[in-house]
C-alpha positions, 0 to 999 in steps of 0.5 A: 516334831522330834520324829520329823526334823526340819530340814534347815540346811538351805537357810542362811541369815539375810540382813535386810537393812545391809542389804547382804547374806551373812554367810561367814558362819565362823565369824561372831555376830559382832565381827560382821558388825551387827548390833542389838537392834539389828533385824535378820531373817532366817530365811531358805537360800534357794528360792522360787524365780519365774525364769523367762527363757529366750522363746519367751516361755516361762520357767518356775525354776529353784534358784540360790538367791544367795550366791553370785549371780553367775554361780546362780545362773551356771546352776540353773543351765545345768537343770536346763541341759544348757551347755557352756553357761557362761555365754548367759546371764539374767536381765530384769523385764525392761518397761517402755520408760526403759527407753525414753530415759538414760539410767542416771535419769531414771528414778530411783528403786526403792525396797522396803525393809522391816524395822523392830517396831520402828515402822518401815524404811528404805533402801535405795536400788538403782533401777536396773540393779546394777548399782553396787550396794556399799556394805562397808565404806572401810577396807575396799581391798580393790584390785584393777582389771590389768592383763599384765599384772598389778599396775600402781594404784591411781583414781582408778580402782577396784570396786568394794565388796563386802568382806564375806566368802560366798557359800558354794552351790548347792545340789541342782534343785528340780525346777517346774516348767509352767505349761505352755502359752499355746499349750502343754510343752512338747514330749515324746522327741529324741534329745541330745541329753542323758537324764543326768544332764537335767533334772527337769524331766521331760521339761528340758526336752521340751526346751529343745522345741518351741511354740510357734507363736508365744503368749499374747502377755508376752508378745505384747510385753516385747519392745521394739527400740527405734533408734540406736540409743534406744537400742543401747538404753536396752542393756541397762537391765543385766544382773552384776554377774559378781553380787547375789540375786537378793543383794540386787533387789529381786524377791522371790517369785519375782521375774528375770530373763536367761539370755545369751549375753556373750555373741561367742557360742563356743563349740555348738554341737548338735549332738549335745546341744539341742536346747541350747542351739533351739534358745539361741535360734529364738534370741535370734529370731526375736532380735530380728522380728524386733528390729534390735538388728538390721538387715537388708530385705532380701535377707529378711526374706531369706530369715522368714523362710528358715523359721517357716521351714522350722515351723513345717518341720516343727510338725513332723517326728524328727526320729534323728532330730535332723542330724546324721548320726551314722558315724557317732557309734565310733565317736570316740575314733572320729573326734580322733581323726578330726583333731589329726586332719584339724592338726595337718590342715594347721601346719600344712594350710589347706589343701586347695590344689595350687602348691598344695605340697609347697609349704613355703607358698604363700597364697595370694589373690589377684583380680580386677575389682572398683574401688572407692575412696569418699572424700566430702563435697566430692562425687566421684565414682569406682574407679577399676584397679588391679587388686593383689591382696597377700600377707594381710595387705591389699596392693592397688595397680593400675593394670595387671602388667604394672603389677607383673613389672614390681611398679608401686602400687597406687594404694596399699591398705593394710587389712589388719584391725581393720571394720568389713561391713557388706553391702549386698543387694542381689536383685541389683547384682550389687556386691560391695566391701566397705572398709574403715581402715584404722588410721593412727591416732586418727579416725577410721578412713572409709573406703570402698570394693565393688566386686562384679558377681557372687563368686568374686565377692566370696572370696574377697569378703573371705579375705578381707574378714580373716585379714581383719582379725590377723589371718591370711588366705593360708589359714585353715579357714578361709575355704570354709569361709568363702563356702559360708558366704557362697551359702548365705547368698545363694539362700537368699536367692528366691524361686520362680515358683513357691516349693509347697502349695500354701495360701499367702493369706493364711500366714501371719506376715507379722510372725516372720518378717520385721514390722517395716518389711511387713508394710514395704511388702504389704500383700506381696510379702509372704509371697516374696516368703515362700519364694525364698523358701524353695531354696530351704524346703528340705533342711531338716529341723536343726539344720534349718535352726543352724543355718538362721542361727549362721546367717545372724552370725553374718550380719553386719551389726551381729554381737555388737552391744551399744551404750550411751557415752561420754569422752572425758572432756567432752559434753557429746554424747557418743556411742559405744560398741562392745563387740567379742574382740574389740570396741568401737566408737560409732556415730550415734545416729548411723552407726558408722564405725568412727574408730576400733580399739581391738582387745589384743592391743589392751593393757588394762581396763580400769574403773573409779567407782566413786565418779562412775568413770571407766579407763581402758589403756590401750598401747597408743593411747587411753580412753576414759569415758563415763556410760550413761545408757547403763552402770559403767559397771555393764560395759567392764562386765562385757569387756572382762567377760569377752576377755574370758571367752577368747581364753576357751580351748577344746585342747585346754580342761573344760573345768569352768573356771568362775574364779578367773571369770569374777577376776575379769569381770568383778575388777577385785581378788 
């Protein structure tokens, strides 16, 4: 024994009956208020968690159960070789019954502690774990989630934590990925990531390739909401990003899910980015095939295609991964050269050919289009105007000659923090813009653009998306925009004759299209599939990942996370979004946006953790509500955690800064 001394360095002291780490290893026993008859386990801080990866594959990885669950979670996407960890976090496994009830009626978790002798007691843990667990009623020490500083302290305030400094990370641990449900992991495919990137070997490379098709366990342990509410009861699962994973009551060997829980994939490279752009486009394509997020048929169609394309290529070496790197041995000297044209693009706008040396232009878009205003127990039709759209506002005109003579327009709508939402069918040649204009204090107001063919709608879809976030045609962007729709259309466009010579039958339409497309379609559907594949049949690997991954990026309801809520005051219930730039309360039942609240007009949000109650102030106004879908403490996580998102720069230090993150999202210093 003296020759070979234990190693006691990763142990620390739990405190089961408190439910915490007694990491402040300066303080006296006494000071962390312990008495006699207390019972502590000496126990290692990095344990065993079964890790369920977004391609539902699953990792055996080391994992510190005594530091905060992002530090936990940043460690662990650096053994993964996954870049920009702060886009994840861990979710508990949901159960069918997840979705039948709202959190508050499910029944309690409830963890059994050893007593000294006295038989065994409990702790209370609310199911999905999200509950903070008070340590000490005393000294809450709270703070707010203000933008603008220290507001007076009202009912609403911070959350109590305990008194206690968290220890560091320790160094990565090696992590063992299990073997593959149809197989051993894939080996032998070039990647992305130097050896120092990850310290799982050969099983990080295998993360940048999945199986086919996962396990039958894992398929069958997948759910499929059915309606928006069950949609929102889904996000009850996520870990608080601020507590340890054993304060959260999971035990080792336990298993919890790595998803993209941020819809903000900031700077997706695929020179690094291999096992991070491979998991993202499984989320995807679960998402999808689960039904979490709607899409019309011909874009499920245009989806089946591209993960068959992955498939086929999944199959062939891939001895450059799919991506040109003849111009990387200068890299160094292109990264320059982008950041110069980057640069000159902002200040001089793009270069489109129209005054393009006439900085003091400012760009405009002109054509005939429909329009539409609803207004119940009406049924009136599109009626054609002459549409001008410049500085963020579209002008209606009659005739175009009304517009050349300065007449008043008939309808001015201004675009800004305003909801755009497609409506694209194109066997229909139906090309429609749906507005829902925010109106002050007041409802969003629907209206409608009917455009005549693709080229039309590009550009005015463009114009109506920059427009919403505040950006005008003279913004860099807008070309590569039009050239994103124009792609995303015109992939869904299906050939006359199927590119490769497969039998329909011998394809699983289950694997590739969503349940109600499978029984529309019936025997036609993987015919319709391998139409719609032509259009990508030499995409390689990862540019055909990329292209699905872009494509879920374009749907209508993409990075919009739902929960169940109420309005203080009011018994409905309602629905909530909480998207990257803002919230929206929507109809529960269609989704419809009823009313947008955008970040950049925020001031302060705000919780009172005693009644559960969250308060977001806004410029105009302040909504309060309660969550009753999750804890609220899910939705102040994802409001705080967008709010640091939007603060990434490629020209500020990459340097992850945790303690800002745990300043927007924990609500405390």
């Amino acid at each position: 024994m003296q020759q070979n001394p234990k190693d006691w360095s990763d142990h620390a002291l739990w405190w089961p009956a408190r439910n915490q780490w007694l990491t402040r290893t300066k303080s006296t026993l006494d000071q962390v208020g312990l008495h006699a008859d207390a019972l502590l386990h000496f126990t290692p801080m990095h344990k065993t968690l079964r890790v369920q990866m977004p391609d539902l594959r699953y990792l055996d990885c080391q994992v510190d159960f005594s530091i905060k669950t992002f530090g936990a979670v940043v460690a662990l996407c650096k053994d993964l070789g996954i870049r920009h960890p702060e886009e994840l976090s861990l979710c508990k496994p949901l159960e069918p019954m997840h979705l039948k009830k709202n959190y508050a009626d499910l029944a309690k978790k409830k963890i059994p502690i050893e007593q000294n002798g006295n038989g065994r007691d409990y702790i209370n843990l609310s199911p999905d774990t999200n509950t903070f667990i008070p340590v000490a009623a005393h000294n809450l020490n709270g703070s707010n989630g203000s933008l603008d500083g220290p507001v007076n302290h009202g009912p609403f305030s911070c959350a109590p934590v305990p008194n206690s400094h968290f220890s560091t990370p320790k160094p990565a641990l090696q992590s063992t990925p299990i073997s593959s449900p149809t197989g051993t992991l894939r080996h032998g495919h070039g990647s992305g990531f130097s050896e120092s990137s990850s310290s799982i070997g050969d099983g990080t490379d295998s993360l940048a390739y999945s199986p086919c098709a996962p396990s039958p366990e894992a398929r069958s342990r997948l759910l499929k909401p059915k309606t928006l509410v069950e949609r929102a009861r889904m996000n009850i699962g996520w870990l608080d990003s601020s507590l340890s994973i054993m304060e959260q009551g999971i035990r080792e060997f336990e298993t919890l899910c790595l998803r993209f829980k941020y819809y903000t994939f900031f700077d997706l490279n695929p020179k690094y980015d291999q096992v991070r752009i491979n998991q993202l486009y499984e989320q995807a394509k679960w998402q999808l095939l689960n039904e979490e997020i709607d899409c019309t048929e011909e874009e499920m169609l245009m989806f089946g295609a591209l993960q068959l394309q992955v498939n086929k290529q999944n199959e062939v070496p891939q001895a450059d991964s799919g991506i040109d790197t003849s111009s990387l041995d200068n890299a160094a000297d292109d990264d320059v050269d982008a950041a110069l044209r980057e640069l000159q693009i902002t200040l001089e706008g793009p270069s489109n050919g129209v005054n393009a040396g006439d900085i003091t232009h400012i760009p405009e878009l002109t054509d005939y289009l429909r329009f539409l205003k609803p207004k119940k127990f009406t049924l009136k039709g599109y009626k054609r105007y002459w549409f001008t759209y410049k500085d963020l506002h579209l002008h209606l005109y009659k005739s175009r000659e009304d517009a050349r003579s300065n007449s008043a327009p008939q309808v001015t709508i201004n675009l800004r923090g305003c909801e755009v939402t497609p409506e694209v069918n194109l066997s229909q040649k139906k090309f429609n813009i749906k507005l829902e204009v925010p109106l002050e204090q007041s409802i969003n107001s629907e209206m409608w653009i009917r455009c005549d063919n693709e080229e039309q709608y590009a550009k005015w879809m463009a114009a109506c998306r920059l427009a919403s976030k505040g950006r005008s045609l003279a913004d860099s962007s807008y070309d590569s925009e039009v050239a994103s729709i124009r792609s995303f259309l015109s992939m869904q466009k299906p050939a006359q004759v199927p590119a490769i010579n497969v039998n329909p039958s011998e394809i699983d339409p289950n694997e590739y299209l969503a349940p109600r497309y499978v029984k529309k379609l019936k025997s036609k559907a993987m015919l319709r599939m391998l139409e719609a594949h032509a259009n990508v049949k030499d995409l390689p690997l990862v540019e055909a990942k990329l292209s699905y991954i872009r494509a879920w990026q374009s749907l209508p309801e993409f990075g919009v996370t739902l929960f169940v809520i109420k309005f203080d005051g009011h018994k409905k219930e309602e629905l909530l979004g909480v998207a990257s730039n803002r919230i929206m309360k929507m109809d529960i039942t269609t989704g419809d946006h009823l009313k947008t609240w955008r970040y950049n007009t925020m001031k302060a949000w705000n919780v009172n953790w005693e009644i559960r109650c969250m308060m977001v102030q806004f410029q105009n106004e302040t909504v309060v509500f309660s969550c009753l879908s999750a804890d609220c403490k899910v939705i102040h996580e994802f409001i705080g955690g967008y709010i640091f998102m939007s603060m990434r720069s490629k020209e500020t230090n990459q340097t992850l800064n945790e303690e800002l993150f745990h300043k927007l999202t924990g609500g405390w210093n």
